[in-house]
N, C-alpha and C positions, 0 to 999 in steps of 0.2 A: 314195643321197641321200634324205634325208626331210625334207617338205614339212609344213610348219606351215600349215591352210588359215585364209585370212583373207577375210571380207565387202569388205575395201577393195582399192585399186587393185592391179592385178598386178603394179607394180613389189616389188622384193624384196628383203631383207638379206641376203646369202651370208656365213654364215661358213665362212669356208675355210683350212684346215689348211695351211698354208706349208712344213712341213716341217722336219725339225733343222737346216737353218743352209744348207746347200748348195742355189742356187738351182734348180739343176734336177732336185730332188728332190722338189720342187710335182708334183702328178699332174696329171695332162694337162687331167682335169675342173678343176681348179680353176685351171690357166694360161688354159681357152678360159672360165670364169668369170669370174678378174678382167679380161678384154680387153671382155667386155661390160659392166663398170660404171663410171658415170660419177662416181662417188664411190668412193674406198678409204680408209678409216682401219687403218691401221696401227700396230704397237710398232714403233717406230725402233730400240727398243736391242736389239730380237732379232730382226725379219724383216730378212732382206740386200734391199740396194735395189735390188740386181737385178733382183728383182721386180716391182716398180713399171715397168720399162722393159715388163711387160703390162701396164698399162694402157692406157688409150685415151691418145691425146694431150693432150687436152683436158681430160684428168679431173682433179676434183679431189682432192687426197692429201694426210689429216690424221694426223700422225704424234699419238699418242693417249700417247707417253708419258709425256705433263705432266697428262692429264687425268682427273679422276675420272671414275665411274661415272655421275652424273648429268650430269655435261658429254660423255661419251661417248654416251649415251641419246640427250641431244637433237639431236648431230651424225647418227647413222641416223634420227631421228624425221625431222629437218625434210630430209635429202634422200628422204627415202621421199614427205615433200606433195610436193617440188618436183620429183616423176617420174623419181627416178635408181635405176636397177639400184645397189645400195651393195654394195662387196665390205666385210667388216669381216675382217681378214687375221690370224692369228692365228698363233705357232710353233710346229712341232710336230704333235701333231693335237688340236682344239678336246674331244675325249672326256675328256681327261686333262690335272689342273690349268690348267685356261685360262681361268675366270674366266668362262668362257660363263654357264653357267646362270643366274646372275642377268642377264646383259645378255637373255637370252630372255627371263623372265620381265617384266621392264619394258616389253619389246616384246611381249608378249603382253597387259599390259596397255593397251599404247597401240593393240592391234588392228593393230600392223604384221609381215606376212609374212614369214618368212626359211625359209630351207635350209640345209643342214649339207653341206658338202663335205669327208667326209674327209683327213687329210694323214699322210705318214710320224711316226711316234712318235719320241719322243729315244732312248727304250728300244730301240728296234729298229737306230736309225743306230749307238747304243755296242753294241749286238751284232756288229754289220757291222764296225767297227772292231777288235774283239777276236779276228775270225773265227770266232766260239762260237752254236751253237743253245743258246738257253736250255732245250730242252727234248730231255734226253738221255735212252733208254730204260735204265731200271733205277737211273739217280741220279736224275735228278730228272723232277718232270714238274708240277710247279705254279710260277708267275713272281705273286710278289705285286708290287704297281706301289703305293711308300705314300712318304709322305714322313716329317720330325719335327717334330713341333709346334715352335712360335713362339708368340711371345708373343700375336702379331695376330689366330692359327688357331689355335686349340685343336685337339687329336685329336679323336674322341669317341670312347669309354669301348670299352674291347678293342682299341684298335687303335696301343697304343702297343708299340715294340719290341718291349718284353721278351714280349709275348705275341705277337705277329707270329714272334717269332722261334725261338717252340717248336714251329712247324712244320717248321722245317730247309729247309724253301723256297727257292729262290732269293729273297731280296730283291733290289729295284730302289726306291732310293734317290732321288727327283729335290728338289731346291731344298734339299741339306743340307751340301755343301762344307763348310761354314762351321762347322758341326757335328759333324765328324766325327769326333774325338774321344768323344762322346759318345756318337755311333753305335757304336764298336767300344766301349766300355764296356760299352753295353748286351747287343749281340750277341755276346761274349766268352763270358760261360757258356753259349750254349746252341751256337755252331758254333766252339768252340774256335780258338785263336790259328792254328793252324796251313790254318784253312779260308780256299780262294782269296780274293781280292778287288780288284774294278777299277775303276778312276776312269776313264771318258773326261768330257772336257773340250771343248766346241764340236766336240761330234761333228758329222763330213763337211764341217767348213770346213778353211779352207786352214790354220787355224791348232791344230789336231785338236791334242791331246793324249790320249794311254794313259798310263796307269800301272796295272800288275798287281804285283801280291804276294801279301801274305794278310792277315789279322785286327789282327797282330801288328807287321805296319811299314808298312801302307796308310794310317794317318793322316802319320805321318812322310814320307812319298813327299807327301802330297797340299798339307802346310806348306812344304815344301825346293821344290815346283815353285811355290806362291803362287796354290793352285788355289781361287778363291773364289764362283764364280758358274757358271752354263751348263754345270752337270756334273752328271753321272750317277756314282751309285754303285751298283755288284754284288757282291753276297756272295753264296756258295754253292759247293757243292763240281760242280756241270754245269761251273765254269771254267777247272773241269781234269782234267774227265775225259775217259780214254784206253780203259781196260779194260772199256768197256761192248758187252752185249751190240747185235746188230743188230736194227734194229726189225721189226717183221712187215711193215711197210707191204710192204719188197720184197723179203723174204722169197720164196727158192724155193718153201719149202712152202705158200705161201700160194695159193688156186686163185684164178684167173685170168679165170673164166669170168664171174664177178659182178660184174667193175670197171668194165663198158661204160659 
């Protein structure tokens, strides 16, 4: 956990990583986190409300998904005067597209404190779903974590597909469902039609979708299922690899002596 240090009151802003969708996939820091605050503002349309059943009783719980940025500010500004521990509950984990960095920034210019409480990643929960380490010795061993530009978010400059994709990398695809056509377009010449590829869909809820293929009929799969939002996409050849060597980690040959 890292600590923003502030001159004003020791009450605090927690942002806390809620995790891909299955309530008890919160880590334990940030379930005994939001039990102490007397404030949680929350996304209603992606943290499960099971969550909120840690809060304190009494607390107050602002579902944020109506509100801008500056109507979001002054909800943590003004319970930070009024002496509340504030949980601000985020999907997923707040490192990766969460929209954090500016609500820090605003809070840093209001001189009010927070913390960062890590949470499971989407990337990680559609790994668990798939049963695949993204990181196989001798196929692959780099996970780029990017999205596709939109209208609203530009890229910035090198980090569109086609050059993301000359590394042969696993990509990890988040907020591009809706795109994905475009995505295999892109990705097509450089890991060919025949390279794996998987959609999970609210990964670790009750309502989980998989879909595996490859290049070549993974938008078709992702149209036919009506897969639009709350999904991860993987390309890469780790998602189907079999014939790889063993890692050294546990390697016989590896001496023993040095691991204490």
């Amino acid at each position: 956990m890292v600590r923003h240090q502030s001159r004003r009151s020791d009450m605090t802003v927690y942002f806390i990583g809620a995790g891909p969708g299955a309530a008890d996939l919160i880590t334990v820091r940030g379930a005994r986190t939001l039990a102490s605050c007397g404030v949680c503002l929350y996304a209603g349309s992606l943290v499960p409300r099971e969550l909120l059943a840690d809060c304190p009783p009494d607390a107050r719980l602002i579902d944020t998904a109506q509100l801008d940025l500056d109507a979001i500010t002054a909800e943590l500004v003004r319970a930070h005067e009024e002496g509340h521990e504030v949980a601000r509950l985020h999907s997923g984990d707040p490192s990766v597209f969460s929209a954090v960095a500016e609500q820090m920034r605003r809070l840093d210019a209001a001189g009010v404190p927070y913390e960062v409480v890590p949470g499971v990643p989407a990337f990680a929960a559609a790994a668990a779903a798939l049963k695949r380490e993204l990181t196989v010795p001798t196929v692959g061993q780099t996970v780029i974590l990017t999205r596709v530009a939109q209208q609203a978010t530009p890229m910035p400059d090198g980090e569109d597909l086609a050059t993301l994709g000359r590394s042969g990398a696993l990509l990890v695809l988040h907020l591009g469902a809706r795109h994905v056509d475009r995505i295999v377009s892109e990705l097509l010449p450089h890991y060919g039609a025949d390279c794996p590829a998987a959609v999970v869909a609210m990964a670790s809820r009750p309502d989980e979708l998989v879909l595996r293929g490859t290049l070549e009929d993974i938008a078709a799969q992702v149209k036919e299922a009506g897969v639009t939002r709350t999904a991860v996409i993987l390309v890469g050849r780790v998602l189907a690899a079999s014939g790889f060597r063993d890692s050294h980690l546990y390697s016989a040959e590896r001496a023993r002596h040095d691991c204490a």
